[in-house]
C-alpha positions as semicolon CSV with decimal commas, in nm:
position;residue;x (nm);y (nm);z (nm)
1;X;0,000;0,000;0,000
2;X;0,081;0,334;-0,088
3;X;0,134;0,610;0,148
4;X;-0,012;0,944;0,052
5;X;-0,027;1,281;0,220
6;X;-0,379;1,418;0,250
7;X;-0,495;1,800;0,263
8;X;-0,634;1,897;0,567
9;X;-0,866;2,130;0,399
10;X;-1,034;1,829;0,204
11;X;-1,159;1,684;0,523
12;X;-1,490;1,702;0,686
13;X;-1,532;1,859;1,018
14;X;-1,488;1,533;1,224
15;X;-1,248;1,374;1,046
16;X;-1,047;1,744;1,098
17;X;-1,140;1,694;1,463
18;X;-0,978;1,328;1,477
19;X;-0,687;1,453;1,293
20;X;-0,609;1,783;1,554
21;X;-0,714;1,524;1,851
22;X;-0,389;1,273;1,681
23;X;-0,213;1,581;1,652
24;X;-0,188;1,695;1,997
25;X;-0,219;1,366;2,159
26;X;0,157;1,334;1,967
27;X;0,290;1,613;2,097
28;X;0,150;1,542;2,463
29;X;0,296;1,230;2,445
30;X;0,674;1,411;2,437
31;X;0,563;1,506;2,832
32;X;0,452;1,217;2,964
33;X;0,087;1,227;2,863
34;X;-0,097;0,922;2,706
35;X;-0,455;1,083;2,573
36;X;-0,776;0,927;2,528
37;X;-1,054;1,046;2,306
38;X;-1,407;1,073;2,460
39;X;-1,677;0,963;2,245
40;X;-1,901;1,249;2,349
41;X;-1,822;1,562;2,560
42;X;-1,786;1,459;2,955
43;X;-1,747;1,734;3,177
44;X;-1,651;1,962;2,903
45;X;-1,382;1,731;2,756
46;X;-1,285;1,583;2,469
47;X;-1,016;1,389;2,555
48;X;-0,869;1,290;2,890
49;X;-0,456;1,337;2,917
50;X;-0,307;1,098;3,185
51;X;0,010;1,122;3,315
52;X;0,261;0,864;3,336
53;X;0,354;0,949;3,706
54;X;0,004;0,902;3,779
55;X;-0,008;1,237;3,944
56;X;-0,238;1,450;3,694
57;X;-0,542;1,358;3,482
58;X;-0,631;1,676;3,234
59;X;-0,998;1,701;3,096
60;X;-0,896;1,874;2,754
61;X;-1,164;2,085;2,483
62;X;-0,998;2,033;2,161
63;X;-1,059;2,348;1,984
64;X;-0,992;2,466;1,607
65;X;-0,860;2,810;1,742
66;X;-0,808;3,034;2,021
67;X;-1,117;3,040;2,210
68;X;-1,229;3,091;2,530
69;X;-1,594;3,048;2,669
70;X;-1,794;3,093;2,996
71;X;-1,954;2,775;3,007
72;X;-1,584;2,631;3,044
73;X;-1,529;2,875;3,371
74;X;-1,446;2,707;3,703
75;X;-1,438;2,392;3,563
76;X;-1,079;2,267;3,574
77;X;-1,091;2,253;3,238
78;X;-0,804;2,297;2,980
79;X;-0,841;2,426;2,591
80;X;-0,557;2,338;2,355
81;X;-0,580;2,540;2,002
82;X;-0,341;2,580;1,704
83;X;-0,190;2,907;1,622
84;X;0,022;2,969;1,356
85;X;0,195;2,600;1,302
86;X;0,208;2,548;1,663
87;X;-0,030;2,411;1,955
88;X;-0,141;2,590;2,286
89;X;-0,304;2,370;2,577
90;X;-0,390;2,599;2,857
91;X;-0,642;2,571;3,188
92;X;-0,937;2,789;3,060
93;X;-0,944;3,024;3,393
94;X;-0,595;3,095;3,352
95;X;-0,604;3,114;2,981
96;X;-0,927;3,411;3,060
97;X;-0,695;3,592;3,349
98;X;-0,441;3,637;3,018
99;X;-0,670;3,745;2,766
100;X;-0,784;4,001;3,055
101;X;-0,426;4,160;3,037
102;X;-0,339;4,178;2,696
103;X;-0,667;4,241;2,513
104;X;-1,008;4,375;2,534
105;X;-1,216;4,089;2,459
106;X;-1,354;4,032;2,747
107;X;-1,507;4,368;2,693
108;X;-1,663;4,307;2,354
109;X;-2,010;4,181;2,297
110;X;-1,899;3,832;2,176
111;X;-1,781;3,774;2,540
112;X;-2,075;3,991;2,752
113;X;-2,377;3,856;2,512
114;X;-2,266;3,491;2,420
115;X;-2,055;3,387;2,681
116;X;-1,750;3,328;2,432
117;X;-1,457;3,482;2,218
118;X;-1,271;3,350;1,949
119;X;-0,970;3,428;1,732
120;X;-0,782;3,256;1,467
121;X;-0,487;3,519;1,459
122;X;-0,441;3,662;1,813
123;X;-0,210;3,942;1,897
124;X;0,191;3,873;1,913
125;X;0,157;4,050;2,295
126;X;-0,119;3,778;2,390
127;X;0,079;3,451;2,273
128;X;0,348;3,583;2,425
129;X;0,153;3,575;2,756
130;X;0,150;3,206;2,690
131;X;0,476;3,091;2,553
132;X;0,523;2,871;2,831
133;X;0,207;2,662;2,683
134;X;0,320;2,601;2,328
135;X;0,349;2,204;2,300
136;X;0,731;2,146;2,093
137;X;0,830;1,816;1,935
């Protein structure tokens, strides 16, 4: 059998979701992480990331870009995202406390009608308010 490269932009929206959940399940795997894809949202999440020390279990929203959302507040919760070739996993509160100082989304009506702000090309400033979350190889 022949191996052949596919185009991510030929693929429907759940095989795209499978694909970004394979994705980052590789890269989590360079930290000690082996994931495990829900078959329907539980608690928010997913996929479940468990350590190999045993010590940490993440409930992770897989998400197609930059996005935070009040139904995900206090929850434990973590969103990973791509942005610009590279992957971001984050715990939602914490990702919302950044987005409060660098940006004014949580001012716009996105965030005070619907509950929820996205962005597929955020600000240098606010990615580099979360360097330290960019999953490397």
């Amino acid at each position: 059998m022949k191996l052949t490269h596919i185009k991510y932009s030929d693929l429907n929206s759940k095989q795209k979701e499978i694909y970004n959940f394979q994705k980052v399940a590789s890269l989590l795997a360079n930290y000690g992480f082996n994931c495990i894809k829900l078959a329907d949202d539980w608690m928010g999440a997913d996929f479940l990331a468990y350590h190999k020390d045993k010590d940490s279990t993440l409930r992770v929203q897989l998400k197609s870009r930059f996005t935070i959302d009040k139904k995900y507040s206090n929850s434990g919760l973590y969103v990973v995202f791509p942005v610009r070739g590279y992957w971001y996993l984050e715990e939602h509160d914490a990702l919302v406390n950044i987005v409060e100082k660098n940006t004014n989304w949580l001012k716009s009506e996105s965030w005070l009608v619907r509950g929820r702000y996205s962005s597929e090309k955020p600000s240098k400033k606010l990615l580099a308010g979360i360097e330290y979350a960019k999953l490397q190889d």
